[in-house]
BAVEX-307558 format. One record per atom (N, C-alpha, C, CB): x, y, z; residue in one letter. Coordinates in pm, whole numbers, plus 32768, in hexadecimal, padded with zeros to 4 digits. Glycine has a CB too. Layout:
<recs>
XYZA
...
</recs>
This chain:
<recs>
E50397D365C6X
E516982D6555X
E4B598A26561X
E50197E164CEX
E50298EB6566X
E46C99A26571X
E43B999164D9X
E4D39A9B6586X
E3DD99AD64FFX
E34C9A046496X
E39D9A626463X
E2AE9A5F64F0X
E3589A6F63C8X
E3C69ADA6399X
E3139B24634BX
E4819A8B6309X
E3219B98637BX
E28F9BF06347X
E2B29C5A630CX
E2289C2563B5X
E2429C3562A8X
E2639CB6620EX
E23E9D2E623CX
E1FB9CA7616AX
E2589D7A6232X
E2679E13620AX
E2319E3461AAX
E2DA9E4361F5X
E1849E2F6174X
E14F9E2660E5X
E1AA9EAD6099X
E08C9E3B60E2X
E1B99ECC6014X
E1F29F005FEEX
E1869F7D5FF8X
E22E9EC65F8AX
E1A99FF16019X
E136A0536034X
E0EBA09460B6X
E0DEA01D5FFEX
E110A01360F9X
E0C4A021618AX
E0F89FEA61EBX
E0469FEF6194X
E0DE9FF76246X
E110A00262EBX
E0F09F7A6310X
E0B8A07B6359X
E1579F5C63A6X
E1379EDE63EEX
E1989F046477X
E1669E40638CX
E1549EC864EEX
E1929EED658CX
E19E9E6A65D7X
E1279F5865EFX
E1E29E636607X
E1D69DF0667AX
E2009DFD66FAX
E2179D83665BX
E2009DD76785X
E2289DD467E0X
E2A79DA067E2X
E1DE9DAB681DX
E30E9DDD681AX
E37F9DA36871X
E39B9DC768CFX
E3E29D9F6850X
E3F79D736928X
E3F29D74699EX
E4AB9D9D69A5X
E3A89CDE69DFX
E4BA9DDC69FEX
E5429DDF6A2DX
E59C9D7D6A4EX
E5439E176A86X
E5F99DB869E0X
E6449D1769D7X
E6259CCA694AX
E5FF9CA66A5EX
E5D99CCC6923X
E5B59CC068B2X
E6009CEA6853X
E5559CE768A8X
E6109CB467ACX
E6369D0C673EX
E5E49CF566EDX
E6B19D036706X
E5F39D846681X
E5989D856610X
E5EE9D646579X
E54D9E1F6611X
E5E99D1C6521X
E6119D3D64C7X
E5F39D346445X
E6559D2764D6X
E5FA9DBC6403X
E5B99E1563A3X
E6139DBD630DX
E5E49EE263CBX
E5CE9D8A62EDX
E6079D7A625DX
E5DE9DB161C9X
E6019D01624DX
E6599DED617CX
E61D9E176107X
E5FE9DE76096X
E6479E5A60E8X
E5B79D7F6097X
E57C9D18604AX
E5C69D155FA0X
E4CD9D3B604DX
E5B09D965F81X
E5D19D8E5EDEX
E5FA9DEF5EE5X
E5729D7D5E69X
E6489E4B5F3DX
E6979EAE5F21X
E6649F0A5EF9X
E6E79E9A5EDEX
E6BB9F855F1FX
E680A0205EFAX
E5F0A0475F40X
E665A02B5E49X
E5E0A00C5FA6X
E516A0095FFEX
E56AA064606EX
E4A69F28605DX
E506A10E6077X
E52AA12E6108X
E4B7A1146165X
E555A1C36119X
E4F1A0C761D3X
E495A0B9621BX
E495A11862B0X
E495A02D6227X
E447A17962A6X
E402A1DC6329X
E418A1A763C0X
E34EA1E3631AX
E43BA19A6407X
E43CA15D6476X
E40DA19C6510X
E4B6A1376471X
E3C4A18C654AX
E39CA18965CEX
E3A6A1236649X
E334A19965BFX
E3CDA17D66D4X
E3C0A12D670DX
E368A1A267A0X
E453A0D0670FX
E30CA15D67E0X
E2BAA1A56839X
E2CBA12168ABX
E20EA1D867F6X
E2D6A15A694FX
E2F3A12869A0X
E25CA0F669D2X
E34CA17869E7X
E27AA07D69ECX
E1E4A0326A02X
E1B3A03A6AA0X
E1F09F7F69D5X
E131A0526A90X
E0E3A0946B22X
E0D9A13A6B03X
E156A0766BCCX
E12CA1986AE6X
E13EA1FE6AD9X
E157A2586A44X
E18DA1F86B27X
E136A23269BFX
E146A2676933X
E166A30E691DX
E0BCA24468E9X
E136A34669B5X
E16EA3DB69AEX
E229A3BF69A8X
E12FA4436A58X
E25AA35A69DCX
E308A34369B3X
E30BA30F695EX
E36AA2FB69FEX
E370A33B68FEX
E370A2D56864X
E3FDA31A6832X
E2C8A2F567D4X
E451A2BE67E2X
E4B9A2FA67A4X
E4C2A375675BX
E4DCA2B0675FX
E51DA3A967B3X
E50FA45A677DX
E5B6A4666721X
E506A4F4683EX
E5B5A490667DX
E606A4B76649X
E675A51C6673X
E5D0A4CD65FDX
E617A583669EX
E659A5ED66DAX
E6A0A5EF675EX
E607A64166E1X
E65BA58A67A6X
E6C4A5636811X
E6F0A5226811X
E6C0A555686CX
E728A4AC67B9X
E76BA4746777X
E7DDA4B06735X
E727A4456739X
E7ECA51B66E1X
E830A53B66A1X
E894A58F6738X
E7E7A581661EX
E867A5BE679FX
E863A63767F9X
E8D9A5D66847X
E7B9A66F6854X
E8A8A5606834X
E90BA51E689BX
E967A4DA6857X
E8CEA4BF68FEX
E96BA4B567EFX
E9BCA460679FX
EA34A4CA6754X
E952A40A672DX
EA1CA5406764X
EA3BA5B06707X
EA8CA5B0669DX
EA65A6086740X
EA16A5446642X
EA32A52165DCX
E99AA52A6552X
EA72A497660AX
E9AEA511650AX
E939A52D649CX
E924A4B56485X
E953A5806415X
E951A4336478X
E927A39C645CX
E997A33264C1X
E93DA3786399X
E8F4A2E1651BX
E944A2746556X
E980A211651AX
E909A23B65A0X
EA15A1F76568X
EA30A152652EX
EA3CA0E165A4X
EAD1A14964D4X
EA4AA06C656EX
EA78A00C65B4X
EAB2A037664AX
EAD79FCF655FX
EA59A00566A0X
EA5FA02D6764X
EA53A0C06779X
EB0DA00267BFX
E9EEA11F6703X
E9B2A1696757X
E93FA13A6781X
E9A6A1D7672DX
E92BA1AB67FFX
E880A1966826X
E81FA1FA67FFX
E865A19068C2X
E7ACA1FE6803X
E749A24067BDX
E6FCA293680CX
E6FAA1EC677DX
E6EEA2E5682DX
E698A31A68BDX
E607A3556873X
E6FDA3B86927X
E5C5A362690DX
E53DA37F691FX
E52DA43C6930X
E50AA31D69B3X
E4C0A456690EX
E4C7A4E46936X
E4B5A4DE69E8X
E440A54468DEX
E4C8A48C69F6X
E500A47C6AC4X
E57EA47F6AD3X
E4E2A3E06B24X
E5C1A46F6A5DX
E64CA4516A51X
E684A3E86AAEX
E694A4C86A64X
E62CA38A6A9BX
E652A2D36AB0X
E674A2906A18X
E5ACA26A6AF8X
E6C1A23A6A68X
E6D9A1D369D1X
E692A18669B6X
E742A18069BFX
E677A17C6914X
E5E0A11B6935X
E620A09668E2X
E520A16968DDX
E654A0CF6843X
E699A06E6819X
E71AA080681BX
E679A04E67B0X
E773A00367D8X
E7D2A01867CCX
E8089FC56740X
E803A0076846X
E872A003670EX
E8959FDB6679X
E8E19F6C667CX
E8E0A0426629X
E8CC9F04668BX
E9499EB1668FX
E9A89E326634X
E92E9E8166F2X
E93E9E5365B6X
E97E9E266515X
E9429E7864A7X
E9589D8064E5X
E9919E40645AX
E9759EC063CCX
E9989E886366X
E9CE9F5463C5X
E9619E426328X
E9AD9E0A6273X
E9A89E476237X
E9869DA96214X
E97A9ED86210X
E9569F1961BAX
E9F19F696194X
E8D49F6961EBX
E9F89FD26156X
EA40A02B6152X
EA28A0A161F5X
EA1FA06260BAX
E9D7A0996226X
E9E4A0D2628EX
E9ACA18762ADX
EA6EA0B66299X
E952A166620EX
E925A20D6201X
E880A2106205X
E961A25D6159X
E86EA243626DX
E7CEA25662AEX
E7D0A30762C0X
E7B2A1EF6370X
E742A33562DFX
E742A3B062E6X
E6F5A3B86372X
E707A3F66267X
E718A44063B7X
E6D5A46A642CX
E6A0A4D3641DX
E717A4726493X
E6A0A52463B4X
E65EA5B363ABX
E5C4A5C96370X
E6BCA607634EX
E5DFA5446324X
E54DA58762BCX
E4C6A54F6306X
E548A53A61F6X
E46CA5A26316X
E3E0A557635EX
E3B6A4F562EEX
E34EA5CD6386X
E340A4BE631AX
E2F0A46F62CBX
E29CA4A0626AX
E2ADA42E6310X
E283A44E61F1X
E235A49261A9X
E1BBA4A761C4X
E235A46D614BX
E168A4FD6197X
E0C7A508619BX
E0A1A51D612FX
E088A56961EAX
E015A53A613EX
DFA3A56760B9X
DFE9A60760BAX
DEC0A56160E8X
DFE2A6396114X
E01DA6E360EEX
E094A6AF609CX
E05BA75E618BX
E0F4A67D60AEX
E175A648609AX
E166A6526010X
E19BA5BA60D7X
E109A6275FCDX
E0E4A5E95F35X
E09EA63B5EDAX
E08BA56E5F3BX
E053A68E5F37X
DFFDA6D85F0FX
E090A77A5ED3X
DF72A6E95FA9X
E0C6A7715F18X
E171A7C35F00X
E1CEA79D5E7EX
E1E3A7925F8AX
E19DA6FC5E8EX
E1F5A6ED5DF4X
E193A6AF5D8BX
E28BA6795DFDX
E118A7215D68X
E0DEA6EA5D13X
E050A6715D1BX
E149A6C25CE2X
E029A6715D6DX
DFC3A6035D69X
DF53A62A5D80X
DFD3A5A05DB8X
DED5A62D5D4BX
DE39A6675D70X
DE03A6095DB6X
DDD2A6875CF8X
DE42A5925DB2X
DDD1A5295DF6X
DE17A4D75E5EX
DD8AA4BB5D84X
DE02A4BA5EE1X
DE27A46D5F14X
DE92A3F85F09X
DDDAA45E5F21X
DEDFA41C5F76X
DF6DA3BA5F41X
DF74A34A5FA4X
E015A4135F46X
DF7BA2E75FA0X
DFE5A2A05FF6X
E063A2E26058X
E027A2525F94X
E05DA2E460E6X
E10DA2F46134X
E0E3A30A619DX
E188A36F610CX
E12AA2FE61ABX
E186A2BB623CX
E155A2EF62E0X
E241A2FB622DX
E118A35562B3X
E0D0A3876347X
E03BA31A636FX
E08FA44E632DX
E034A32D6303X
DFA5A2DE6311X
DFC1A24B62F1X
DF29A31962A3X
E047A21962EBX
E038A18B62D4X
E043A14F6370X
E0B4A14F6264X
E0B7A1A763A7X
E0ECA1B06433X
E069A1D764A2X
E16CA22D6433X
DFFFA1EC6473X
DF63A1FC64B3X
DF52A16E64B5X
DEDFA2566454X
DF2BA158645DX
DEC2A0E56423X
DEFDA06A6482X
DECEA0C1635DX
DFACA0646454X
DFF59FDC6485X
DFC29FEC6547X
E0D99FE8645AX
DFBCA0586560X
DFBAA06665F5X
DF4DA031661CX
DFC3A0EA662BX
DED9A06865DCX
DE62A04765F9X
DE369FBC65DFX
DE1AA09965C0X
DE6E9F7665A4X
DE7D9EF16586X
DEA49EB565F0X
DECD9ED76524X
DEF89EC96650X
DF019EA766D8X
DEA39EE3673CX
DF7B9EC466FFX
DE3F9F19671FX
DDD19F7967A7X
DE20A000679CX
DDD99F2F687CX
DE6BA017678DX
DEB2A0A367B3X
DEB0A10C6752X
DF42A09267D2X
DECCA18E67A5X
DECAA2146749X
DF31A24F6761X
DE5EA278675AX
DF81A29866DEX
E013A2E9673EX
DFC5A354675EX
E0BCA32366E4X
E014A3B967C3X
DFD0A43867F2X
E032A4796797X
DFC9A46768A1X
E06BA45D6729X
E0ABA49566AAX
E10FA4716661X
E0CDA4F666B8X
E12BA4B265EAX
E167A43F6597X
E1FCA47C65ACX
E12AA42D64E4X
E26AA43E6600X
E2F5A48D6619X
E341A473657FX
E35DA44066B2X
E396A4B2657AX
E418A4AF64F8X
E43EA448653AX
E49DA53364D9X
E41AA3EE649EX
E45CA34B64C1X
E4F1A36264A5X
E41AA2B8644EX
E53FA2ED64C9X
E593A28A6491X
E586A261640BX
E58BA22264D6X
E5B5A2BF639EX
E5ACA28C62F2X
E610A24662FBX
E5BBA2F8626AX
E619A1BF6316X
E668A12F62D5X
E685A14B6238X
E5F7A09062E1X
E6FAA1486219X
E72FA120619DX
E710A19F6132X
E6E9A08D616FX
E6E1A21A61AFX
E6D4A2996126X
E753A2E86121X
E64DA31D613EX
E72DA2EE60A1X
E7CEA34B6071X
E7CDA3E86057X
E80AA3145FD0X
E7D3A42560BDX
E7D3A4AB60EEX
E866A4E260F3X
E78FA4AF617BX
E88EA500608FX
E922A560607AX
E92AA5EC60ABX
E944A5775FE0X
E993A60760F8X
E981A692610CX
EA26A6CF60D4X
E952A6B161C2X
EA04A76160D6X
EAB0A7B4608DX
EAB3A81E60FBX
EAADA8195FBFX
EB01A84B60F4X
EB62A8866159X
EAEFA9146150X
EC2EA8996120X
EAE6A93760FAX
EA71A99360BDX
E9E1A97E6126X
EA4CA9576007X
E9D8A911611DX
E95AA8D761A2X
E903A8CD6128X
E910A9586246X
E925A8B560B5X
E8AEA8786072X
E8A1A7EF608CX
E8B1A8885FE3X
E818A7A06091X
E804A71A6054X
E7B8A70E5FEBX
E7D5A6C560A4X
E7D3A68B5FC2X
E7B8A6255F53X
E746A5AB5F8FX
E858A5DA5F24X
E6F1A5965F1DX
E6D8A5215F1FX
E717A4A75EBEX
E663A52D5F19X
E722A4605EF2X
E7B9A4185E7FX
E74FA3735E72X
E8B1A3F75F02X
E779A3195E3EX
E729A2905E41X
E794A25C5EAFX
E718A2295D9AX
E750A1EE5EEEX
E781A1C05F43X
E810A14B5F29X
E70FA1965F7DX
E866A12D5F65X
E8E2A0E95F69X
E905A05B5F96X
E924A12F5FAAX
E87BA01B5FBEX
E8849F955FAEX
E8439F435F4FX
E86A9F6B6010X
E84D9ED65F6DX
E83E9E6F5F27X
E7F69DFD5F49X
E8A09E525F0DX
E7B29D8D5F20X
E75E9D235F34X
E7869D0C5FBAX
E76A9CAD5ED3X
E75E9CF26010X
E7589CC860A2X
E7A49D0060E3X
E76A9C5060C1X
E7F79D686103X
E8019DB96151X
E7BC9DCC61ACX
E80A9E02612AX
E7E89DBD6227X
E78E9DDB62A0X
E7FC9E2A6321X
E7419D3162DCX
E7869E4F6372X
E7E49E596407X
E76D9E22647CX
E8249F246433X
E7D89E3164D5X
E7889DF36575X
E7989E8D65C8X
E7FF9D4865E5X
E72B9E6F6606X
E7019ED5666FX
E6C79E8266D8X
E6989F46663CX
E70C9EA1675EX
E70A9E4867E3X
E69E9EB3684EX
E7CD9E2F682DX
E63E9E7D684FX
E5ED9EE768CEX
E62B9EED6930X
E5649EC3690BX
E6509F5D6962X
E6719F5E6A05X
E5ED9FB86A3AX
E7209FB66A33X
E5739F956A2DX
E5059FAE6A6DX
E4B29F716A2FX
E4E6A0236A7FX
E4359F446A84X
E3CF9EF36A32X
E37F9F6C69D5X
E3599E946AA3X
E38F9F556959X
E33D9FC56915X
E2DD9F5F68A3X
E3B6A04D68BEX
E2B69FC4685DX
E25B9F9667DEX
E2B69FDB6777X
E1A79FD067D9X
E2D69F9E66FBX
E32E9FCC6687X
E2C49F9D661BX
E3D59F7F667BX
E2D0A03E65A8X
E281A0246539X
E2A4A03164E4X
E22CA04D6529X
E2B6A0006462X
E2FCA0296410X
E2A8A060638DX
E3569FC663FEX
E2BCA0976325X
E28FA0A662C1X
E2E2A0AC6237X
E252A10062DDX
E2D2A02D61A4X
E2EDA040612CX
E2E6A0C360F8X
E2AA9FF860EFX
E323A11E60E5X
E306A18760CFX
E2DDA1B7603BX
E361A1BE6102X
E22BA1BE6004X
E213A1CB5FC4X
E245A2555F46X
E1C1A1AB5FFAX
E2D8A2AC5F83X
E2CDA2E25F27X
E323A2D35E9DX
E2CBA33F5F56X
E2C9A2E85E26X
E2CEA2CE5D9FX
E2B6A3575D1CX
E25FA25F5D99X
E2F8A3C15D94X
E306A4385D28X
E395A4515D31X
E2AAA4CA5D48X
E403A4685DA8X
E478A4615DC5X
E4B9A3FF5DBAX
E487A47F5E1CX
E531A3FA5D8EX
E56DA36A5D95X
E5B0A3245DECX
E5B0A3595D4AX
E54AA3475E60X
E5A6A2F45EE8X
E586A2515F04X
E578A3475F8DX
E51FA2605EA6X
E514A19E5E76X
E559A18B5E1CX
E487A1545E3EX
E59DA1B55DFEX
E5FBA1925D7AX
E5B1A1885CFCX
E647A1065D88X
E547A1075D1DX
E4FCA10F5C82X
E487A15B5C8EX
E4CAA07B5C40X
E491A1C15C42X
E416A20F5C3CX
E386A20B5BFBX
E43BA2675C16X
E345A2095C7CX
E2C1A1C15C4EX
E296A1245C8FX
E2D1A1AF5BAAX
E342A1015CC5X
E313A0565D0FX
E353A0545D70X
E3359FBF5CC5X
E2E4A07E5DEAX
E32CA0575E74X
E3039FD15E57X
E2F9A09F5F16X
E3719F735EE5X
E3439EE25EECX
E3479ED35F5EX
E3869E785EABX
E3329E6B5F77X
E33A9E166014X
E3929E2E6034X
E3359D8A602FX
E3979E2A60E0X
E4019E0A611DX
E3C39D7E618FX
E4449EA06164X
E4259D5061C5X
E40B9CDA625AX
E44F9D2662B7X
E4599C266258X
E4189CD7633AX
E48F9D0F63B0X
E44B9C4C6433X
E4479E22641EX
E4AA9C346486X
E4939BF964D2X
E4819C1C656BX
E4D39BB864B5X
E4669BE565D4X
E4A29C066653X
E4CB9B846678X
E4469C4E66BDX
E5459BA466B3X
E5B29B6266C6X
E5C49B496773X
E6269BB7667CX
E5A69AD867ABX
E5DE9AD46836X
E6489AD76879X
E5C79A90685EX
</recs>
């Protein structure tokens, strides 16, 4: 039976996998976006790149048997279940303290750049930067107009997906502490999420 490890609500967590391997991200209590990284192990200058992702997929959100590329434009993961409704975002970076400091905050926030530090360094490691994750389960609307939305998210209690390494990397994820927008749905309570690795 895999270990199933929390995702404190707020903060970051990474683990090793190996190729061949799967990860899977569960949304514990629904409406949690969780940030996602993945950096190729031995080498963290490769790590899942959005933009080349999107470049090759030429699409705005993966589904079920896409793959995920590296700014090497290798595949690092790959999507290969989805319980959710199937709506993740690839555009929006991660939050920061500037991030917060933009909508209102004088004092130090909680997100996601610095949770995605911390979880790394928790393994010995440092990224050589924080790439535009993989937002799992965020609800990023767009109109023909090219506006977006931040909308609350579209799943529900345990919703999850699997992501299969096709390279040995390190994957990090982060609860995404934000609680001024309503992309946690409840505003004001991010929560946990779990994820496993899967042989």
């Amino acid at each position: 039976m895999a270990e199933t490890i929390s995702i404190p609500a707020r903060r970051g967590k990474a683990a090793l996998v190996a190729r061949g391997q799967k990860v899977k991200v569960i949304n514990t209590h629904g409406e949690q976006v969780v940030d996602t990284w993945a950096f190729v192990r031995g080498d963290l200058r490769e790590f899942m790149s959005m933009e080349h992702t999107r470049a090759t997929l030429t699409k705005l959100r993966p589904a079920v048997g896409d793959q995920l590329y590296t700014n090497r434009r290798r595949p690092i993961l790959t999507l290969v279940e989805d319980t959710s409704p199937g709506v993740h975002d690839t555009l929006m970076a991660a939050c920061d303290d500037y991030r917060y400091g933009l909508l209102g905050c004088t004092e130090y926030h909680d997100n996601c750049t610095d949770n995605l530090w911390a979880a790394l360094q928790a393994l010995g490691l440092t990224p050589p930067e924080t790439p535009s994750p993989l937002n799992l389960f965020m609800n990023i609307p767009w109109s023909e107009d090219g506006t977006l939305a931040f909308e609350t998210p579209r799943t529900v209690p345990g919703d999850y997906v699997v992501l299969e390494a096709t390279l040995d990397c390190v994957v990090a994820f982060s609860a995404c502490p934000q609680d001024i927008l309503p992309i946690n749905g409840r505003a004001g309570s991010p929560t946990e999420a779990h994820f496993q690795v899967l042989d």
